[in-house]
C-alpha positions in Angstrom: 0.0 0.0 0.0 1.2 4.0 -0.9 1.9 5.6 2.7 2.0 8.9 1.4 5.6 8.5 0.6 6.4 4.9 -0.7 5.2 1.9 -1.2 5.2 -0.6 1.9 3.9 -4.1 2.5 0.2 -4.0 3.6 -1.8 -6.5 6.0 -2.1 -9.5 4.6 -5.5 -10.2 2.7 -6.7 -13.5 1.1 -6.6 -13.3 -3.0 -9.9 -13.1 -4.5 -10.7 -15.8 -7.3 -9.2 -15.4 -10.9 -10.4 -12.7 -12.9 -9.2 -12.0 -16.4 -9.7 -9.3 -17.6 -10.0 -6.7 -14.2 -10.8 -3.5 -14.1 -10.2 -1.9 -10.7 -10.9 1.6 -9.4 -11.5 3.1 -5.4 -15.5 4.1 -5.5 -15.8 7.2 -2.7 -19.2 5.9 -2.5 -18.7 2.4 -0.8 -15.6 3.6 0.5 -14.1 0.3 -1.0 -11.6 -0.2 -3.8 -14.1 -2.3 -6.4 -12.9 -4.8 -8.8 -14.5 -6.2 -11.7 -13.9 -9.3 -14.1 -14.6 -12.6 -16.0 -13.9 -15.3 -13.8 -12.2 -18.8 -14.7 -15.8 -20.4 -14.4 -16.9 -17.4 -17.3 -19.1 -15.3 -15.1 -18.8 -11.8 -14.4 -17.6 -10.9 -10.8 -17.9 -7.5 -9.4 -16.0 -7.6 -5.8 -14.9 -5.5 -2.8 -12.1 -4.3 -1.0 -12.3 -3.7 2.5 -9.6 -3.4 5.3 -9.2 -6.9 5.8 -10.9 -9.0 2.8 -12.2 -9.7 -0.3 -16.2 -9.6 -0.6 -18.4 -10.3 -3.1 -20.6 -7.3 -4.1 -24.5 -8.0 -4.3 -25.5 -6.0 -8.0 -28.7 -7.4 -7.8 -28.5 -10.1 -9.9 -27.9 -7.3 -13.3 -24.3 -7.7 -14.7 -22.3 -7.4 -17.8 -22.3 -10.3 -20.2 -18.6 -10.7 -21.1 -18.3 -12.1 -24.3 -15.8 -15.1 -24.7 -13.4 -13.1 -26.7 -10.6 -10.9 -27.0 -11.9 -7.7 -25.0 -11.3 -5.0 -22.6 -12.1 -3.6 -19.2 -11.4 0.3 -17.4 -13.5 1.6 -14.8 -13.2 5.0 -13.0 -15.5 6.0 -10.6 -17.1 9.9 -12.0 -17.5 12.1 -9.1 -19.8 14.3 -10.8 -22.7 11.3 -11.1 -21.3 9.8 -8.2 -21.2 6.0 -9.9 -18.5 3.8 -11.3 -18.1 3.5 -15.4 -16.9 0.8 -17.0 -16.0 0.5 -20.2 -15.7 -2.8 -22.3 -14.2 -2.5 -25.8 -13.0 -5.0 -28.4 -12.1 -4.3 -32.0 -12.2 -8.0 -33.4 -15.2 -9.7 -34.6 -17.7 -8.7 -33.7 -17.2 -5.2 -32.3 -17.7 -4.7 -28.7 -18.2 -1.3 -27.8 -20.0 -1.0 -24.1 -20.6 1.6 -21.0 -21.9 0.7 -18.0 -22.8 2.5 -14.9 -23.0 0.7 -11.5 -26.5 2.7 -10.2 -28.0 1.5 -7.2 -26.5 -1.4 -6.6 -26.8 -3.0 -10.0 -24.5 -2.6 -13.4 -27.0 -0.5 -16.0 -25.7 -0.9 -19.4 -26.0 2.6 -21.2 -26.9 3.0 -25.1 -24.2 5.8 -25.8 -24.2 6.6 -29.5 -21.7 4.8 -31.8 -19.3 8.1 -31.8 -17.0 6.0 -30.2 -15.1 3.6 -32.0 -14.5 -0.4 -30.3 -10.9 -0.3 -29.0 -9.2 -2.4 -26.1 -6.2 -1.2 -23.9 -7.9 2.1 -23.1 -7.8 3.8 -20.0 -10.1 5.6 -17.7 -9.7 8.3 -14.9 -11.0 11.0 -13.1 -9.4 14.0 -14.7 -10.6 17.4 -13.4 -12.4 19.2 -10.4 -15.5 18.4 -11.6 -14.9 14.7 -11.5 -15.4 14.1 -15.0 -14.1 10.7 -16.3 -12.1 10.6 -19.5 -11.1 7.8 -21.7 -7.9 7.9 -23.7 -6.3 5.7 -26.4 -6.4 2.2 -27.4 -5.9 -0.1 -30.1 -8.5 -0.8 -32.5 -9.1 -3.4 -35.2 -6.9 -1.9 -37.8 -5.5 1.2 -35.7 -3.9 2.7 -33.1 -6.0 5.5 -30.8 -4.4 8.4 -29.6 -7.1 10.5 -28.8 -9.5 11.7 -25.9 -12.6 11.5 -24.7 -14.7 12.5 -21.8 -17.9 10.7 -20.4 -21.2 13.0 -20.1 -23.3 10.7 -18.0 -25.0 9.6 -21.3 -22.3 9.9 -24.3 -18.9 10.1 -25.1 -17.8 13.6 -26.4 -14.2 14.1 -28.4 -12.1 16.6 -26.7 -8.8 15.1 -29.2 
């Protein structure tokens, strides 16, 4: 764990099953660093961090499908709708191109126009005062993305 200053050993906390791909990101609202992923037996997990453990999180029984394929996960939690977004991208056949919002206690998929184009290896933070998430980059089926864009609570919108 980060003291502040540098990076020291932390209690010792049991490992939580398998998941490939993660996303992780610390969500303000649960006080709890969240992780989310595809598990070995193909379901998707969404799990806490507390002080001490590993815990599953109840989402009320709504959760991404994560196709069997080559694909993607970021997640930042937006401070200015107060949720975690995840994003799930994949170039290859066919195109993967989803946001999700974790609302209530339950992942809500959100039909964001097609601006976007399907990428993997992007990356997601919280970028300004507001609390605005931003994605950047990736690679897509026939290209490389160097470009940016910031999350609206509905779309996507260009800023590069």
């Amino acid at each position: 764990m980060f003291n502040g200053k540098a990076w020291v050993p932390g209690p010792p906390i049991q490992t939580p099953a398998k998941l490939l791909p993660l996303a992780m990101s610390y969500d303000p609202a649960t006080r709890s660093v969240v992780v989310v992923g595809r598990s070995s037996a193909g379901t998707f997990e969404t799990l806490t961090l507390g002080k001490k453990s590993w815990a599953s999180f109840d989402t009320q029984g709504v959760l991404p499908v994560l196709a069997p394929i080559a694909f993607d996960l970021a997640m930042a939690f937006d401070r200015h709708f107060n949720e975690l977004v995840l994003y799930y991208g994949s170039p290859t056949f066919p195109p993967v191109n989803q946001t999700w919002v974790l609302r209530n206690k339950g992942w809500v998929e959100l039909r964001t126009p097609p601006n976007l184009a399907a990428r993997k290896l992007s990356s997601l933070t919280c970028w300004d005062s507001q609390g605005d998430v931003a994605l950047f980059g990736g690679v897509g089926a026939r290209r490389f993305y160097n470009d940016l864009w910031t999350f609206t609570g509905s779309r996507w919108l260009r800023l590069s």
